[in-house]
MDAnalysis code that builds the backbone (N, CA, C; Angstrom):
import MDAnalysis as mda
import numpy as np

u = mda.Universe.empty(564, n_residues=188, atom_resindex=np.repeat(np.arange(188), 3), trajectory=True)
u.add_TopologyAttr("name", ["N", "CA", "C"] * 188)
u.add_TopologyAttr("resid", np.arange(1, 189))
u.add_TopologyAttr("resname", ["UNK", "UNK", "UNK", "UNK", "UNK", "UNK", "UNK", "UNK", "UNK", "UNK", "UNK", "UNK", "UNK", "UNK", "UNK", "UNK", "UNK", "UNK", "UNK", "UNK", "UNK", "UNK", "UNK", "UNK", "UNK", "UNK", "UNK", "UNK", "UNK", "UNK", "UNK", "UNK", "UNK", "UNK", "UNK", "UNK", "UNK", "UNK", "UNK", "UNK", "UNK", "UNK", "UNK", "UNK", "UNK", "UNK", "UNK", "UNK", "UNK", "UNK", "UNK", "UNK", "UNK", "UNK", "UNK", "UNK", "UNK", "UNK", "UNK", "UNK", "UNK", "UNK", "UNK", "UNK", "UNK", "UNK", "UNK", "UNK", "UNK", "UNK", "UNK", "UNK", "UNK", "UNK", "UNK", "UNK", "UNK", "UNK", "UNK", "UNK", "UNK", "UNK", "UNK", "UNK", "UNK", "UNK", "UNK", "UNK", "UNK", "UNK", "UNK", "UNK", "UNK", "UNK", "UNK", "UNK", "UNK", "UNK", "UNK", "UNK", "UNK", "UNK", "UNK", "UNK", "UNK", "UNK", "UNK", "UNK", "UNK", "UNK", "UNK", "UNK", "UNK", "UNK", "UNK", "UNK", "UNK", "UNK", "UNK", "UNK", "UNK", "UNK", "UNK", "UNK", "UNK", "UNK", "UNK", "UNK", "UNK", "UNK", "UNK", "UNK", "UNK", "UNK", "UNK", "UNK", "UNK", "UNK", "UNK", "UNK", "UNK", "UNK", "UNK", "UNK", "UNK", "UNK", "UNK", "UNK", "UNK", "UNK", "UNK", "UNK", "UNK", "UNK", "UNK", "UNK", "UNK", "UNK", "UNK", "UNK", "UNK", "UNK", "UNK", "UNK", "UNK", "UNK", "UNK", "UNK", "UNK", "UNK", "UNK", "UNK", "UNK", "UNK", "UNK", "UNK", "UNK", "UNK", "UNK", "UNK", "UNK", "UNK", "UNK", "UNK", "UNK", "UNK", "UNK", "UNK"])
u.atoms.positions = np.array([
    [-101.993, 84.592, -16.090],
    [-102.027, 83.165, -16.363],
    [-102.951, 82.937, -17.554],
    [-102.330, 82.978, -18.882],
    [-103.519, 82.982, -19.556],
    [-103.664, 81.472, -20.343],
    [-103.676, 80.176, -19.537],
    [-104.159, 79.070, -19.661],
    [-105.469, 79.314, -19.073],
    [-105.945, 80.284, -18.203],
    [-107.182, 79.854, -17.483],
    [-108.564, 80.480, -18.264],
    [-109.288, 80.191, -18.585],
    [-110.651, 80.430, -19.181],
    [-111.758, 80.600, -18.247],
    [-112.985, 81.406, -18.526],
    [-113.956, 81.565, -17.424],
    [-115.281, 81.425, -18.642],
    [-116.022, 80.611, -18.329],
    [-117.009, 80.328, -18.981],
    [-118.523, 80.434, -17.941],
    [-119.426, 80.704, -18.499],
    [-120.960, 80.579, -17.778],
    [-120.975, 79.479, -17.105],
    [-121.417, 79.411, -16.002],
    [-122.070, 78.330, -15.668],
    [-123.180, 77.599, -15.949],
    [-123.128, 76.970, -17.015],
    [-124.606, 76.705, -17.920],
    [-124.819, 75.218, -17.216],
    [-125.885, 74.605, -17.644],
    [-126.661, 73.720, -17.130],
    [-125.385, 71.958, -18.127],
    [-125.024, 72.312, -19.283],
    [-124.401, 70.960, -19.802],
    [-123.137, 71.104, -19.274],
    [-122.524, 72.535, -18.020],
    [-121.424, 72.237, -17.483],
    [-121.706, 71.804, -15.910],
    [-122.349, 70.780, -15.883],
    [-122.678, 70.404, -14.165],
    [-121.562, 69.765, -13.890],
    [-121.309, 68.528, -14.914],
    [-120.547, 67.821, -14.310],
    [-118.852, 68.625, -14.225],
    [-119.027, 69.411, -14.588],
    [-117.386, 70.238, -13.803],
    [-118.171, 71.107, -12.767],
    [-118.735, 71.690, -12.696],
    [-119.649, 72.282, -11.158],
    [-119.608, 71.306, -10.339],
    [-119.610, 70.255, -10.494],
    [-119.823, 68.655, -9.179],
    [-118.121, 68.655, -9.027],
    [-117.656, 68.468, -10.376],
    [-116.403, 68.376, -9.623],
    [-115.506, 69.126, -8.843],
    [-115.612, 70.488, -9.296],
    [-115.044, 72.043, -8.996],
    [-116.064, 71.843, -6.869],
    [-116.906, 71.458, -6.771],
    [-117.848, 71.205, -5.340],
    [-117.305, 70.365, -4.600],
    [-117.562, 69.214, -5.572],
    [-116.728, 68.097, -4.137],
    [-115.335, 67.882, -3.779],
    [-114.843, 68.965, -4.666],
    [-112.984, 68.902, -4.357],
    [-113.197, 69.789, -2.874],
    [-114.142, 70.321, -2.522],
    [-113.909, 71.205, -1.149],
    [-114.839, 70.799, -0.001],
    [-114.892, 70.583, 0.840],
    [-115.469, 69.946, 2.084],
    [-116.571, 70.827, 1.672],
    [-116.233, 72.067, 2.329],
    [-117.510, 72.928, 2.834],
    [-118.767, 73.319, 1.805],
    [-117.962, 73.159, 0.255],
    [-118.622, 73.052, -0.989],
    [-119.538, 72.007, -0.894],
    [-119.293, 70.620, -1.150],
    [-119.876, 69.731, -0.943],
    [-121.087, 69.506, -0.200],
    [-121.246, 70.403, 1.055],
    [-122.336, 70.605, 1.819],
    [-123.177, 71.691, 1.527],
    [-122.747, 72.726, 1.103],
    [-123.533, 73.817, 0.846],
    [-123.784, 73.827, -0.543],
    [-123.089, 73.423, -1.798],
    [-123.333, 74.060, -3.306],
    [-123.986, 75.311, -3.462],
    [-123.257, 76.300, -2.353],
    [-123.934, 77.861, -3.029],
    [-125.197, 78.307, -2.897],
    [-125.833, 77.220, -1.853],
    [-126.559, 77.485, -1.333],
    [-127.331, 78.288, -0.048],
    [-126.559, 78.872, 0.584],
    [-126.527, 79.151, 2.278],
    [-126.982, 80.817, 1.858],
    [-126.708, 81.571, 0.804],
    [-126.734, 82.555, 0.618],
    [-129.090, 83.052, 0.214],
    [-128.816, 81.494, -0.794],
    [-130.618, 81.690, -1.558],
    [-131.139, 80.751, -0.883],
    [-130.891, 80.150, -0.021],
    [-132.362, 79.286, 0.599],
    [-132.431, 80.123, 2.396],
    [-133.622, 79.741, 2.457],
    [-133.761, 80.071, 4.410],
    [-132.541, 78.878, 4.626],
    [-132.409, 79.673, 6.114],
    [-131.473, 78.500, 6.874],
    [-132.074, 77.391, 7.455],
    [-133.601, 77.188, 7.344],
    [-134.296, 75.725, 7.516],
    [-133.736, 74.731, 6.519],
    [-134.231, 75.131, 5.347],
    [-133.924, 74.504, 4.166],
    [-132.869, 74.608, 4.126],
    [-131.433, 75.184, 4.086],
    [-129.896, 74.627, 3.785],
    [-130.223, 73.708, 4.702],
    [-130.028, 73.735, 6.501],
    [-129.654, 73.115, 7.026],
    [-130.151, 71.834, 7.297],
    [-131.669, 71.456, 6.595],
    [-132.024, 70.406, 6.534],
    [-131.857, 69.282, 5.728],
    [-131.173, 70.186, 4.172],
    [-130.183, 70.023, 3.242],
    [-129.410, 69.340, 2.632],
    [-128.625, 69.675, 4.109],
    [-126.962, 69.857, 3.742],
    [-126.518, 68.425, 3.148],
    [-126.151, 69.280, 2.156],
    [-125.336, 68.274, 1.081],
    [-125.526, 67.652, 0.071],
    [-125.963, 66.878, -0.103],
    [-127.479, 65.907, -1.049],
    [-128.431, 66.963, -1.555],
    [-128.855, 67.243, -0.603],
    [-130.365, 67.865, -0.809],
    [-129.708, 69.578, -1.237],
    [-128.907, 69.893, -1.114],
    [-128.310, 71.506, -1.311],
    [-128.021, 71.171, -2.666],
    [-127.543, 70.088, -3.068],
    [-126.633, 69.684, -4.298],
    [-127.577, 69.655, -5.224],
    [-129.037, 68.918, -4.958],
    [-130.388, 68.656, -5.954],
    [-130.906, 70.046, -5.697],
    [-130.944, 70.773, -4.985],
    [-131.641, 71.987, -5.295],
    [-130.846, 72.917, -6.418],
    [-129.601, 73.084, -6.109],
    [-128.572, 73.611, -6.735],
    [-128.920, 73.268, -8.320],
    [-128.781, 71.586, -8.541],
    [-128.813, 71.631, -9.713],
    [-130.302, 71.748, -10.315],
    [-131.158, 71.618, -9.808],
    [-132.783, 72.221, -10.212],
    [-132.305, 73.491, -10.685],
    [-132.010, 74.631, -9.724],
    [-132.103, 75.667, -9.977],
    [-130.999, 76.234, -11.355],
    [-130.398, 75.496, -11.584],
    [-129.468, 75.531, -12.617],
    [-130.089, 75.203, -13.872],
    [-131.191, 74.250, -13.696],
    [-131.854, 73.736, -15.322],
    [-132.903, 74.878, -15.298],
    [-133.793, 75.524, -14.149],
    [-134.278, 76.296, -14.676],
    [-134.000, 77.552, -14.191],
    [-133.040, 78.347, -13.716],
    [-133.009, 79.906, -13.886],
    [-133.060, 80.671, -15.181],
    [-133.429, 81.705, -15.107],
    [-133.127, 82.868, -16.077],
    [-132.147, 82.663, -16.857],
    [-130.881, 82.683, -16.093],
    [-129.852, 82.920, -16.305],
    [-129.101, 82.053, -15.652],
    [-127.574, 81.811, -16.052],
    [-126.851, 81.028, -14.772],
    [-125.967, 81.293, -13.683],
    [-126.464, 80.504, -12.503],
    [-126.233, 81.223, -11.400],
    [-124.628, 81.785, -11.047],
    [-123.301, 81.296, -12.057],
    [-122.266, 82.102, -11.748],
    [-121.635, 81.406, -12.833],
    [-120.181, 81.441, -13.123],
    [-119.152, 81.436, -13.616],
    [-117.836, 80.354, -13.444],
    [-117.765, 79.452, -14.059],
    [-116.479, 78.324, -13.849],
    [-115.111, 79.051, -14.189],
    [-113.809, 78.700, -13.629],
    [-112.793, 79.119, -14.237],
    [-112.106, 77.385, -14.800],
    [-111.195, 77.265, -15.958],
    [-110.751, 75.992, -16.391],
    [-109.348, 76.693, -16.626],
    [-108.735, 75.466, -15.998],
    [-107.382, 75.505, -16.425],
    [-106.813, 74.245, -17.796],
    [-106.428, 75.205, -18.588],
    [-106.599, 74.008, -19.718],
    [-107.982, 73.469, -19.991],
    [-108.533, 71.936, -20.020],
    [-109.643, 71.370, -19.816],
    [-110.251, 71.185, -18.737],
    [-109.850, 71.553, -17.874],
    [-110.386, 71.249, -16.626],
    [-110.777, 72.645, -15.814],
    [-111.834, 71.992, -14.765],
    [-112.489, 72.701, -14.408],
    [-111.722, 73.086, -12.723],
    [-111.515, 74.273, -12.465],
    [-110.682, 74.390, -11.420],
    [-111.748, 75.396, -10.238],
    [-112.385, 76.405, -10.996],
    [-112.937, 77.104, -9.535],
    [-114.391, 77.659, -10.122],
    [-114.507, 78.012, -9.153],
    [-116.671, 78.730, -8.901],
    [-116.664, 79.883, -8.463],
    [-117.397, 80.497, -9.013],
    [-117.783, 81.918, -8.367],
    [-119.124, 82.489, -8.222],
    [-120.011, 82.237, -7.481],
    [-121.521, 82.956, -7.867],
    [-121.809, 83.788, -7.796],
    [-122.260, 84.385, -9.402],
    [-122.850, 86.113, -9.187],
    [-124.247, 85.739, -10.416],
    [-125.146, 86.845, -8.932],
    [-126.449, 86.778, -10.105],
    [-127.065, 87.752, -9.396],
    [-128.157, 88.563, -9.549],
    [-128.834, 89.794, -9.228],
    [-128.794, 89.466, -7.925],
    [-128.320, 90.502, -7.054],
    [-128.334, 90.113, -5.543],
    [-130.124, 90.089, -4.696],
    [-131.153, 90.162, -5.578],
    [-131.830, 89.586, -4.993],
    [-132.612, 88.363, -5.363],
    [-131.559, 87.638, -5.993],
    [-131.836, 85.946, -5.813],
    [-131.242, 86.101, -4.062],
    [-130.461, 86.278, -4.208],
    [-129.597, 85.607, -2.624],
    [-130.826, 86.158, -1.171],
    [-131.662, 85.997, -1.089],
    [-132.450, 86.259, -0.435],
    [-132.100, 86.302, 1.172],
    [-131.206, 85.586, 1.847],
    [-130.258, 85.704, 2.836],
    [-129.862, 87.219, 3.173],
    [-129.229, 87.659, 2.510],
    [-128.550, 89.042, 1.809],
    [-129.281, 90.213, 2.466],
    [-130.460, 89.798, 2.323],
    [-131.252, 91.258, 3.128],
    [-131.536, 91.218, 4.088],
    [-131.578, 90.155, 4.787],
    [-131.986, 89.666, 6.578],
    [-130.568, 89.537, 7.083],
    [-129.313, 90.152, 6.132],
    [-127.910, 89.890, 7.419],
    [-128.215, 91.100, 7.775],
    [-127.792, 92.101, 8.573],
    [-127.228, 93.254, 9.489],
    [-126.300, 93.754, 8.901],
    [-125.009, 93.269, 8.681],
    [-123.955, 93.706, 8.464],
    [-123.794, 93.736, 7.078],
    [-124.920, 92.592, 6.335],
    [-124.530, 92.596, 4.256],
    [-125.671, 93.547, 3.838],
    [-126.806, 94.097, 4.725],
    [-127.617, 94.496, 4.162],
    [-127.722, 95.236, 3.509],
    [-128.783, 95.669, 2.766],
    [-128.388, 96.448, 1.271],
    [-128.411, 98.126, 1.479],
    [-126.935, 98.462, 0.906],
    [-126.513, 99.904, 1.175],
    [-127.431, 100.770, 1.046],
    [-128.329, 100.705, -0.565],
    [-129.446, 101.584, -1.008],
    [-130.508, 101.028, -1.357],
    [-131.086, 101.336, -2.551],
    [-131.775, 100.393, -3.212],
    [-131.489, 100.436, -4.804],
    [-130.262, 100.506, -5.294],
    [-129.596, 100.220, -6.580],
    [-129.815, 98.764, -6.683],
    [-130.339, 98.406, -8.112],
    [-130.419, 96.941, -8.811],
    [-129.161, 96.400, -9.082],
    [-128.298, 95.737, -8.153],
    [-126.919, 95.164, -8.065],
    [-127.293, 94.208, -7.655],
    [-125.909, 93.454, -8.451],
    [-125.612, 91.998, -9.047],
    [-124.732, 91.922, -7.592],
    [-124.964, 90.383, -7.167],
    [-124.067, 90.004, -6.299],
    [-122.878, 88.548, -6.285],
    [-121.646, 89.083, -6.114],
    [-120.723, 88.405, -5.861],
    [-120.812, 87.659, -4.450],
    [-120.981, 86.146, -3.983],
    [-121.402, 85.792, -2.810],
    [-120.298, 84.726, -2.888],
    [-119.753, 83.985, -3.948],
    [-119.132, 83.116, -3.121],
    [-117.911, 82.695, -4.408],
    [-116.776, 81.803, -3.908],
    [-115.975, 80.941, -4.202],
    [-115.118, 79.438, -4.174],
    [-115.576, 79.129, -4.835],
    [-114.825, 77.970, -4.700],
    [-113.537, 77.304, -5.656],
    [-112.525, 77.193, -4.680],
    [-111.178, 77.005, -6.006],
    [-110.442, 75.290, -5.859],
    [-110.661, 74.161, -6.745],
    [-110.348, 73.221, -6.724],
    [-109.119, 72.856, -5.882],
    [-108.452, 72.210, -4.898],
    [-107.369, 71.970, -3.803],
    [-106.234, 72.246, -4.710],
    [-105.910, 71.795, -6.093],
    [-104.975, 71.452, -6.617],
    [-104.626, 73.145, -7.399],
    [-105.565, 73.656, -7.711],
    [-105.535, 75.143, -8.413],
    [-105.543, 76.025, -7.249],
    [-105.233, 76.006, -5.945],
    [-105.157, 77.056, -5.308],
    [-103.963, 77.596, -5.859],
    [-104.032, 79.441, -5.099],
    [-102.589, 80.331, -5.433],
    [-102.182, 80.308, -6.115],
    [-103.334, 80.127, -7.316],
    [-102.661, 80.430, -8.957],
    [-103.472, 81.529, -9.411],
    [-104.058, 82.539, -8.437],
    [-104.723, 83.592, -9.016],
    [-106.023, 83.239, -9.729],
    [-106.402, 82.348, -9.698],
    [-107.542, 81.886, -10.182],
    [-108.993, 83.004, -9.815],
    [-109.031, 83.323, -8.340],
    [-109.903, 83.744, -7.623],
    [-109.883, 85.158, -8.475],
    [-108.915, 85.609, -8.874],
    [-108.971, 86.850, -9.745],
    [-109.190, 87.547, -11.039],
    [-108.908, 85.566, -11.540],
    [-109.892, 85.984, -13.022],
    [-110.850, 85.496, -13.219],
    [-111.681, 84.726, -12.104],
    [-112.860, 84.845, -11.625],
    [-113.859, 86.130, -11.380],
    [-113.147, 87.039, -10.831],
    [-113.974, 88.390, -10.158],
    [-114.271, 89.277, -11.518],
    [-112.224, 88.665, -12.350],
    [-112.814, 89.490, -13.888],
    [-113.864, 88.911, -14.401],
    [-114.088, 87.405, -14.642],
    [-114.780, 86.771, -15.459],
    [-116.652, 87.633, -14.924],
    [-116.516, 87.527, -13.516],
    [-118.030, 87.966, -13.027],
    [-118.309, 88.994, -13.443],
    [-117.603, 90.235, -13.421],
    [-117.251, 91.209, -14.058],
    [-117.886, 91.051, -15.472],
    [-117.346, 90.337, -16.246],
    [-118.082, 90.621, -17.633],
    [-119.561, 89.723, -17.909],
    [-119.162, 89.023, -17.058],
    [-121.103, 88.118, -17.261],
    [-122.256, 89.089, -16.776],
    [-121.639, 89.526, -15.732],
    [-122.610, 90.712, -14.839],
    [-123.156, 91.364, -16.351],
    [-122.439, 92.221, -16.811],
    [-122.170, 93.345, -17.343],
    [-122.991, 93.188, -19.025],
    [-122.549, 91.334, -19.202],
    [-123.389, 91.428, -20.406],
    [-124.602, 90.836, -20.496],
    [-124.918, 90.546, -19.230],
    [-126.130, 90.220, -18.629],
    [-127.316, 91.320, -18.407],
    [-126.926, 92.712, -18.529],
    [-127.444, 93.703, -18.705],
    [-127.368, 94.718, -16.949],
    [-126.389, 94.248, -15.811],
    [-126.190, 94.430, -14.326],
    [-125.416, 95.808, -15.069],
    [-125.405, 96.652, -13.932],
    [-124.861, 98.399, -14.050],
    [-123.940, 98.401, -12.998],
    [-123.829, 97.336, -11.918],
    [-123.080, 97.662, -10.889],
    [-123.136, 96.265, -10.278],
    [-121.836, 95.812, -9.688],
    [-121.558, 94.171, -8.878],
    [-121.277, 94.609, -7.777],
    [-121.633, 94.036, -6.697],
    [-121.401, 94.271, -5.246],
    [-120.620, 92.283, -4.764],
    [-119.706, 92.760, -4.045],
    [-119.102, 91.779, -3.281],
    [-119.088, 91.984, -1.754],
    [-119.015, 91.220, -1.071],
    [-118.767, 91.099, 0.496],
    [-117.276, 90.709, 0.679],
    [-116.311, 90.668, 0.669],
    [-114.686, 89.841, 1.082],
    [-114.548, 89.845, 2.045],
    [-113.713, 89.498, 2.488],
    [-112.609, 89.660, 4.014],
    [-111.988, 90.146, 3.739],
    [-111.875, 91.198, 5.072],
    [-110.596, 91.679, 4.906],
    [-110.141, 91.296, 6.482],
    [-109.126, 90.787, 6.339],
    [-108.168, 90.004, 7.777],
    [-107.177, 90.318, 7.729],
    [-106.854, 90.614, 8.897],
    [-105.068, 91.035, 9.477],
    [-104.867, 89.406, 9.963],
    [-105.216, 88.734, 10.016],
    [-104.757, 87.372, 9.893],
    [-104.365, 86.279, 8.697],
    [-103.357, 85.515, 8.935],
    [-103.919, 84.447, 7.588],
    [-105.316, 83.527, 8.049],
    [-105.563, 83.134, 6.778],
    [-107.008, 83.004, 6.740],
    [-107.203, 81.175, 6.454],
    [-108.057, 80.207, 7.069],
    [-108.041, 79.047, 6.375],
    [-108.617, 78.690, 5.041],
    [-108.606, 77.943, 4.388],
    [-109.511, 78.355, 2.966],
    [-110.994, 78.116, 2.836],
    [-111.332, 77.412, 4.318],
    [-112.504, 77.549, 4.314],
    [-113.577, 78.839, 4.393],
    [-112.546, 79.673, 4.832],
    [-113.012, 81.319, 5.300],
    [-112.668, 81.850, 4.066],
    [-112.340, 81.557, 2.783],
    [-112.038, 82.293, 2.302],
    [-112.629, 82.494, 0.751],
    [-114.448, 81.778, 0.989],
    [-115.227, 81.212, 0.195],
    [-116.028, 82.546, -0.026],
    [-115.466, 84.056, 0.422],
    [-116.419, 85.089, -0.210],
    [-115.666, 86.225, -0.971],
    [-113.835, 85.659, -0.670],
    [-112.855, 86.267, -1.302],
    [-111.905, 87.068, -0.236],
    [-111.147, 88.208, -1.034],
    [-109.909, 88.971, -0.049],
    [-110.535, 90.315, -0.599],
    [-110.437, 91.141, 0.080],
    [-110.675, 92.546, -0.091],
    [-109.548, 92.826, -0.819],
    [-108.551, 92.441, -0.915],
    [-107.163, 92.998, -1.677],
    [-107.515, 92.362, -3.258],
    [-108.342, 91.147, -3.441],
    [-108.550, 91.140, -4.965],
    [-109.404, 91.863, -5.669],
    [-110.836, 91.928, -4.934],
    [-111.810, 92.994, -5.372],
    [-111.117, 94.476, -5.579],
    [-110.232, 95.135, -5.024],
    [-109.788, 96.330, -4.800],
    [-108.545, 96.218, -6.103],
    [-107.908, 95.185, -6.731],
    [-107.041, 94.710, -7.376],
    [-108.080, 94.978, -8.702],
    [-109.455, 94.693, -8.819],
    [-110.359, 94.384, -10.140],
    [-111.204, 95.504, -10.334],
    [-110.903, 96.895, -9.426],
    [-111.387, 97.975, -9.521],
    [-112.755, 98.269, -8.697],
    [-112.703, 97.452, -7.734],
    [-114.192, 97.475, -6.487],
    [-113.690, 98.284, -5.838],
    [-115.021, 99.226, -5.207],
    [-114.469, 100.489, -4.524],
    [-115.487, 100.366, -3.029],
    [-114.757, 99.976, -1.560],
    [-115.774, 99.990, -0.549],
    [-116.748, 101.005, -0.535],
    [-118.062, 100.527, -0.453],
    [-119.103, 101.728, -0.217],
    [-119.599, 101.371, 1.328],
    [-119.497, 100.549, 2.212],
    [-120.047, 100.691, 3.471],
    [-119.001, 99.388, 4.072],
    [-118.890, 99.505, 5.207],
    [-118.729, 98.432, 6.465],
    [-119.294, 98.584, 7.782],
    [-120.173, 97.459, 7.731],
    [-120.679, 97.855, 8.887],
    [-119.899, 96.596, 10.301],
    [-119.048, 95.660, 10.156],
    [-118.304, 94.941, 10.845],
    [-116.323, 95.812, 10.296],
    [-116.011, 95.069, 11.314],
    [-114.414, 95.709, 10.863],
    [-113.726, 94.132, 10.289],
    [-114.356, 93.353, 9.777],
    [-113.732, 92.353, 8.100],
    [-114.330, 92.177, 7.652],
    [-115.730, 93.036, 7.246],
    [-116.956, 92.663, 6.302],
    [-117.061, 93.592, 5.359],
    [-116.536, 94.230, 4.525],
    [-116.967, 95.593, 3.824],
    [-117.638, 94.957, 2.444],
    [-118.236, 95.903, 2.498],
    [-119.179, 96.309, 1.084],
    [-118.936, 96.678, -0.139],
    [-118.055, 95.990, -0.799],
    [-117.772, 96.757, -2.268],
    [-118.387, 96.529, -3.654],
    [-117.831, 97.459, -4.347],
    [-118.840, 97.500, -5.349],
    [-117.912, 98.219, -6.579],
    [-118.353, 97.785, -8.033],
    [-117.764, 98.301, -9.238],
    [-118.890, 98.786, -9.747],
    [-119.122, 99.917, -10.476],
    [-119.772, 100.123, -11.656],
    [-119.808, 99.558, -12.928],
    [-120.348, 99.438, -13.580],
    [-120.173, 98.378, -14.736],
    [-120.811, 99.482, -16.020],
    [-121.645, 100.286, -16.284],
    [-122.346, 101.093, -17.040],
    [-121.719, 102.602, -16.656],
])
């Protein structure tokens, strides 16, 4: 689909980040947050307060915290990847915890506007993360997906499919649940 473009998520593109957010329920409450704050703070949050932290952390990170995809002019989906230890969550799960201790970039989440679903979007997203990682100076991206023998609602489906990561050259390095695996690309 090569109408679709993937640009940084920089700080003068909020207002397509707000919009690409509130096109999705579960977006709207979290903004990508559930992964880098304690679960006091999301859940005391939610929504408003996830949304003002979100965009704080957007005027001042390092770097920006993930990647827009646009179809044409418009802004259609989200993807957040940034050194997986911003996501501070990440090391207190069980099942996401960290394989080794390699300095990897993490793929944590998605969001794809109602109207741009099942246009593959989610996949030139993973490319787009793929090259921000990479020229960001990251050696290796780690993702979490699902992988389900079920169909899936799209609310579940905000960390991706194991069949796209595996589609963009991610190779499982651990599972420790049977729909949680661990994958990962080299990038260097």
């Amino acid at each position: 689909m090569s109408r679709i473009r993937i640009e940084p998520a920089t700080v003068d593109r909020r207002a397509d980040i707000a919009a690409v957010m509130t096109d999705c329920g579960d977006a709207s409450h979290c903004w990508c947050a559930f992964w880098s704050r304690p679960r006091s703070d999301f859940d005391r949050d939610r929504g408003k307060g996830n949304e003002r932290w979100f965009m704080h952390r957007l005027a001042t990170a390092e770097h920006p915290p993930g990647v827009l995809a646009y179809v044409e002019r418009e802004a259609a989906g989200w993807c957040a990847v940034a050194p997986r230890a911003d996501h501070i969550r990440l090391a207190r799960s069980r099942i996401l915890a960290p394989v080794d201790a390699a300095p990897v970039w993490a793929i944590t989440c998605f969001v794809i506007a109602k109207r741009f679903r099942r246009q593959g979007i989610m996949r030139r997203l993973i490319d787009g993360a793929v090259d921000f990682a990479r020229e960001r100076g990251a050696t290796c991206l780690e993702a979490y997906p699902l992988d389900a023998s079920r169909k899936l609602h799209s609310g579940e489906l905000y960390v991706g499919l194991l069949s796209a990561f595996v589609d963009a050259g991610f190779e499982e390095v651990a599972r420790r649940s049977p729909t949680r695996p661990i994958v990962r690309r080299r990038l260097a």
